[in-house]
N, C-alpha and C positions, 0 to 999 in steps of 0.2 A: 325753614331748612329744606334744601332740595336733592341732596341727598338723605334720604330716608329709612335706608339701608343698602346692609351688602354682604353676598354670600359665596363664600369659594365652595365649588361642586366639582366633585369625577362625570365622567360621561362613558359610562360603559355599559357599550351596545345590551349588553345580555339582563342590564335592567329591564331593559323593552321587554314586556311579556312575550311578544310574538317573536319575538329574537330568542330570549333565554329559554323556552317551553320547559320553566319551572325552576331554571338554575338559579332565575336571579333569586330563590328566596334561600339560596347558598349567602347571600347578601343581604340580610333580611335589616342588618342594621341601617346600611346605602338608604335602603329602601325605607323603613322607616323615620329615617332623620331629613331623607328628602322630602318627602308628605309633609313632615312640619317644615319644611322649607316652603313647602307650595302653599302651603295656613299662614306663614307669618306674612309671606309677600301680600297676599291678599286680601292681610290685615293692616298692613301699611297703604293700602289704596293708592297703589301707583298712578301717576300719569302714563310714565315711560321705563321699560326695561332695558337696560345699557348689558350686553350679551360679550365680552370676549374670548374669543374662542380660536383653539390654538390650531382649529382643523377647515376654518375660513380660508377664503386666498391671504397668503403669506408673500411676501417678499425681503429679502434680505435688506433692505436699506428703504423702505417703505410700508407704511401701516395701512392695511386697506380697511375704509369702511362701505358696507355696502350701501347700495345705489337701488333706485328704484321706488314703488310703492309697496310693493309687497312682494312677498317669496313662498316657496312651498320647497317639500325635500320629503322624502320617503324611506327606510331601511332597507329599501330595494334590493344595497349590496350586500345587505344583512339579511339575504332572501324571506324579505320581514317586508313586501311592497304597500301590502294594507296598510301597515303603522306610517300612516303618513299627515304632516303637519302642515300650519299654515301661518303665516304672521302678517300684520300691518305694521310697514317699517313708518318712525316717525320721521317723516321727509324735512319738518322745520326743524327739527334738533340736529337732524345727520345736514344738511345747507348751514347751520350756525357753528356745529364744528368744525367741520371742512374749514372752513373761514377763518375761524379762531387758530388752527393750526396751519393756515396760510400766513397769519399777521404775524405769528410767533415763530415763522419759518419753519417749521417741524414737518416733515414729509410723511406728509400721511392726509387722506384723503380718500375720494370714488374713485380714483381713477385706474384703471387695467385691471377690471373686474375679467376673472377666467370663467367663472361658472356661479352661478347665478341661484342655487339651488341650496337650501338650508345643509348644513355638515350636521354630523351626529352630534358632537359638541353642543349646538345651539339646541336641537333637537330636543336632546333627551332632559336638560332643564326645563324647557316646555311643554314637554311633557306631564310633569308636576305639578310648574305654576298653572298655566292655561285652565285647567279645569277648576282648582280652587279660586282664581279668579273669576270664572263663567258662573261660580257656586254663586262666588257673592257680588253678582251682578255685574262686574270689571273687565273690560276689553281694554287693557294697556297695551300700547305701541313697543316697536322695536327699535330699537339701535341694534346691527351688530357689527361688530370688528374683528378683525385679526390680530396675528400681532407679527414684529418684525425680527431681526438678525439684528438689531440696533439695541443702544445700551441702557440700562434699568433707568437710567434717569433719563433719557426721550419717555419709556414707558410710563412711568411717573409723569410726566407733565402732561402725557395726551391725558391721564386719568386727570391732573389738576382743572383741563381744561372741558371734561365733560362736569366736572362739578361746576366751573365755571359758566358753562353755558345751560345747565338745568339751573342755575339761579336767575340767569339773565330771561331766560322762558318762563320762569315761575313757575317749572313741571317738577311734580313730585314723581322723583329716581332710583329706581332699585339698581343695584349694578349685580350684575351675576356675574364671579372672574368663574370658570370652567376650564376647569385643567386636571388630568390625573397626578399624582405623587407617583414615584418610582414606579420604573416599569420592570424591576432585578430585585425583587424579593425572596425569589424560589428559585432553587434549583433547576425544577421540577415547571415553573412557571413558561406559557410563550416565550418568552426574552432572557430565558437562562437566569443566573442570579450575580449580583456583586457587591461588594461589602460597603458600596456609599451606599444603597439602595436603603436599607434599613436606617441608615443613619440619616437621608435625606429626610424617610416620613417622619424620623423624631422630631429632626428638629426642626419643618415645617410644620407639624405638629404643634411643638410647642410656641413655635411663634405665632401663628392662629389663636389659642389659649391667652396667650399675651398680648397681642396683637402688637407684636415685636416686627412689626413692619420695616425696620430700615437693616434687620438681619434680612428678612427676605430681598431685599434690594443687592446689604455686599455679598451677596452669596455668591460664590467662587465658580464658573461657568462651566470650567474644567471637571470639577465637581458635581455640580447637577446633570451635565453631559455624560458622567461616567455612571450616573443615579437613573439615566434614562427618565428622566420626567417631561413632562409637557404643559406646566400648567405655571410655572414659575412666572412667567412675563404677564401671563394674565390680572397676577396675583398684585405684581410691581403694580400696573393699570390701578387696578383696586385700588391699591393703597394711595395713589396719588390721586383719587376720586374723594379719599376722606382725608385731603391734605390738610393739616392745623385744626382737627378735628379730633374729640377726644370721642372713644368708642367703647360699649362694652363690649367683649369679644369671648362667644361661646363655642367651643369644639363640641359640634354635636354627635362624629362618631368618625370613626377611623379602622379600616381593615384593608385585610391584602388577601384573602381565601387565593384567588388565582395569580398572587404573583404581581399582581400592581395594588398599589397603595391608593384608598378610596377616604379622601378624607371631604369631612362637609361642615365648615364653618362660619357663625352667624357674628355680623358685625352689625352692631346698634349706635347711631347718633347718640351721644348724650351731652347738652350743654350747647350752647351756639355755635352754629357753624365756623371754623377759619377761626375761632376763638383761642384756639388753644395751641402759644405758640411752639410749643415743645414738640407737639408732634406734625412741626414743618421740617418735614425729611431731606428734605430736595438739598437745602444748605448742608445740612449732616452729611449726607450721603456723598457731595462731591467733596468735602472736606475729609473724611474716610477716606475716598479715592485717593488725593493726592498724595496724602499719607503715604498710602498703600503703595504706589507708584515710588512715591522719595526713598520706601526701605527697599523695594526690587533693586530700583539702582545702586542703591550704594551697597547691596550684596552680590551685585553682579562680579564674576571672574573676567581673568584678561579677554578671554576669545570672545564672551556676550560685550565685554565691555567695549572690545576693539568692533564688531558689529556693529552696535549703536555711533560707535564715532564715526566711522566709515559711510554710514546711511546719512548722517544728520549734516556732516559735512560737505557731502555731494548735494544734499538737496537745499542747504543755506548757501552754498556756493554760487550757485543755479547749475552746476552740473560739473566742477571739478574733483577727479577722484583725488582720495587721498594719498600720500606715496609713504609704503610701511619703515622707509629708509628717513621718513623726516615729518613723525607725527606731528602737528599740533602742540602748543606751549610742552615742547618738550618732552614729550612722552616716549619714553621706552619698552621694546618688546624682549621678551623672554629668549634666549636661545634657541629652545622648543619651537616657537612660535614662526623662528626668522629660517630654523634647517630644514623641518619636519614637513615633508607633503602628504597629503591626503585629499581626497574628497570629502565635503560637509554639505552640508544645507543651513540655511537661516531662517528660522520662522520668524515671524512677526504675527502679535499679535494686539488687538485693539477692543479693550472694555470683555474681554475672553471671547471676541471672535477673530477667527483670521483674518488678517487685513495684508499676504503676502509669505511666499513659501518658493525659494529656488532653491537651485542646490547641486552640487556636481556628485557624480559616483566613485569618480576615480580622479586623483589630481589632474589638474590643469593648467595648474601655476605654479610659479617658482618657488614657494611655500604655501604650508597652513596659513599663514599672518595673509598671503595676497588673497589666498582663495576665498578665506574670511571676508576681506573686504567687497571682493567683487559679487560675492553673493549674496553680503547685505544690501550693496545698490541694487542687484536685479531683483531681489526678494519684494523692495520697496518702491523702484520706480517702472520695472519690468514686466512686471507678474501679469499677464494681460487680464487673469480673471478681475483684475481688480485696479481703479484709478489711480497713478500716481500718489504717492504719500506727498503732501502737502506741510510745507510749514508748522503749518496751526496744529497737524496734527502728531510730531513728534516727541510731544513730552506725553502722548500718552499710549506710545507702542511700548508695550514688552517682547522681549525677546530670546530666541531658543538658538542656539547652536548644536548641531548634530555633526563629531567628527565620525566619518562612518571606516568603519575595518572593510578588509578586503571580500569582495562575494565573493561566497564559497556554492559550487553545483550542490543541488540535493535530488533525489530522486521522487520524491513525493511530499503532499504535503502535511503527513504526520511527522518529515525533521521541522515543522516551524512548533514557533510560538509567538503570537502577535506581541505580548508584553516583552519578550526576549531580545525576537529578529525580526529587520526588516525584511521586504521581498520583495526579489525584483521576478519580474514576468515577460518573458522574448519571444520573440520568433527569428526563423531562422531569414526573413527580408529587411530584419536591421527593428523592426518596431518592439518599443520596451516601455515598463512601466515601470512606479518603485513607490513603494510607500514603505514611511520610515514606522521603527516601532512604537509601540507604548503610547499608542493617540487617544483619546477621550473620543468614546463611542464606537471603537473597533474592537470588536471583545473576542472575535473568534478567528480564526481560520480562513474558513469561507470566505466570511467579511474583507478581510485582508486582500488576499488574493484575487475576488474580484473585484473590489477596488483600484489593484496596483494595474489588474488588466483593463479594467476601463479606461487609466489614464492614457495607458498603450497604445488601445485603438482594440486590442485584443477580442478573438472572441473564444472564452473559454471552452466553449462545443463544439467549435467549427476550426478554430487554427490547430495546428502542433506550435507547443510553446514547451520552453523549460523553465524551470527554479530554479533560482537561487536566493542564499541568503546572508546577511549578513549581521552584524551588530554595530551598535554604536554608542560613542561615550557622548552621552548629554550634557550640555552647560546651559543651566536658566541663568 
């Protein structure tokens, strides 16, 4: 067996003695359920430690693994500079992955390393294991990773494919996923508080407990986004590290004292590897998906429904729009739809990341019905953050319509409410920004506004700009 085990861990800073100067035994559980974390790894005699970590280089559409022979990283920024660590990266396991995620075309790799320096993330696991390993005589190598903006099942199969290649090397593998659980548990907490937050660490909680692995997979992005977590994609990794593998699975301790959720649990091998085929997720999970996709659509309304036609058929076409006067096998629009003008936006979205977002403020066409259309083509083949929407990738955009009300001035910005109203942000040489309401991970004020003024160009200390705000009627 070359996975050997495997352990989800929080990484917060103020564990570090020389960071926390005594808080962490506010933590005392962290703390004690990590040390047996640092005992079991060391009693599993590793070859190699498989590390992902959600504070490594990241890229949206790319997995980085690190490069090199070795790495060091300090708490420096945690004016903590003595606590500082060292690794030996295993070079032939990070060259046999690369490769294995070259053959299987999965983008992910060494390549576009930004800094080269251990994150806390990785750290503060090594913290634990490194000594009880040095105890019992063990200098196990590293792997570490990142993780991407790409969806649970890419993460799951890079994990398939490190179990993959710890068999092929005959290295016995600890995987360590590192990630915190909700960062909105208090009030009172850094990051304020919100109502998935508690509900996120239950029921990653209790999936850990279970080891109910392919809930952590369709977990809802929107969802975990609103939970403020960081360690979810780690965890997906994990789970597809012990793909068709049955595991025992111990939640060794869980708390939130400051407001984020510290959860730390132990997954044990039992029975042959890849034996057990009930828990090969990867088919599950994309058969859920499609699922999940077949009931959005067929509860989508006229305006998301007219969206998606307008998009799918400009891009099967290779570039004909559609005319609202003469839909496709005959389809008709609403009265509403064909008098009523307004400004909208179309979001698109893909696996619950954005994949595309244009939008007008104030009509521009001859109706709701045209505006709809023409901002679902720009949302999906326009949007310059982002590559053309492709063919292949059409049956798995969902989609948002935002009919937006008139802006209205406000004088400051105690008239908002991010959940309420949108806000737009000007100045008086024509530059504006606008962010719609009720987004996943915009929870305040602040937030909001400079946001809307980033997209503007804006600079909230330095220009004169005004408010305004407005509301809008949502259709998913």
């Amino acid at each position: 067996m070359a996975i050997v085990g495997a352990f989800a861990v929080p990484h917060p800073p103020l564990i570090i003695p020389a960071v926390g100067h005594g808080r962490e035994r506010d933590i005392q559980a962290t703390v004690d359920a990590y040390e047996e974390v640092g005992r079991r790894v060391a009693a599993l005699a590793p070859d190699t430690l498989v590390i992902a970590s959600p504070h490594s280089v990241m890229y949206r559409d790319y997995l980085h693994i690190s490069p090199g022979a070795e790495a060091r990283g300090s708490f420096a920024q945690f004016r903590a500079a003595s606590a500082a660590y060292h690794c030996t990266y295993d070079q032939a396991f990070v060259a046999s992955l690369e490769a294995a995620c070259l053959a299987q075309q999965l983008p992910a790799g060494t390549q576009g390393e930004r800094d080269p320096r251990l994150d806390h993330a990785t750290m503060i696991p090594l913290h634990f294991i490194q000594p009880a390993c040095e105890a019992a005589g063990l200098n196990p190598k590293v792997v570490r990773m990142g993780l991407s903006g790409l969806s649970p099942a890419f993460h799951y199969q890079v994990g398939m494919l490190v179990q993959k290649v710890a068999n092929v090397l005959s290295k016995r593998v600890v995987f360590i996923a590192s990630g915190d659980l909700s960062h909105k548990l208090l009030a009172e907490g850094p990051y304020g508080f919100a109502p998935e937050g508690p509900e996120f660490d239950e029921r990653t909680c209790r999936d850990f407990a279970s080891a109910d692995f392919l809930d952590l997979l369709c977990m809802d992005r929107g969802f975990a986004e609103r939970a403020a977590e960081c360690g979810l994609r780690s965890f997906q990794i994990m789970a597809g590290a012990l793909d068709r593998t049955e595991v025992h699975a111990e939640l060794l301790s869980h708390e939130g004292p400051f407001g984020v959720g510290y959860g730390i649990a132990a997954f044990t091998p039992v029975g042959e590897e890849g034996a057990c085929e009930e828990r090969g997720l990867l088919e599950r999970f994309e058969q859920w998906r499609a699922d999940d996709l077949a009931k959005r659509r067929a509860a989508e309304d006229e305006l998301v429904s007219l969206a998606r036609l307008s998009l799918e058929s400009y891009v099967m076409s290779g570039g004909i729009p559609v005319r609202v006067d003469d839909l496709p096998d005959g389809r008709t629009l609403s009265n509403e739809l064909l008098t009523q003008r307004a400004g909208c936006f179309v979001s698109l979205k893909k696996d619950g990341e954005l994949r595309g977002c244009i939008g007008t403020i104030a009509p521009t066409r001859a109706s709701l019905a045209e505006e709809i259309c023409a901002n679902a083509v720009s949302a999906g083949c326009y949007d310059r953050r982002f590559d053309p929407v492709e063919v292949d990738e059409l049956a798995d955009l969902v989609y948002d319509v935002d009919v937006l009300g008139r802006p209205e001035p406000i004088d400051s910005k105690r008239e908002l409410d991010p959940r309420r109203y949108g806000v737009i942000v000007s100045t008086r040489d024509g530059r504006r920004g606008l962010l719609l309401p009720d987004l996943d991970g915009v929870d305040t004020v602040d937030e909001q506004v400079q946001i809307a003024a980033q997209k503007g160009g804006i600079d909230l200390y330095g220009d004169d700009y005004r408010l305004e705000r407005f509301v809008v009627e949502r259709h998913l």
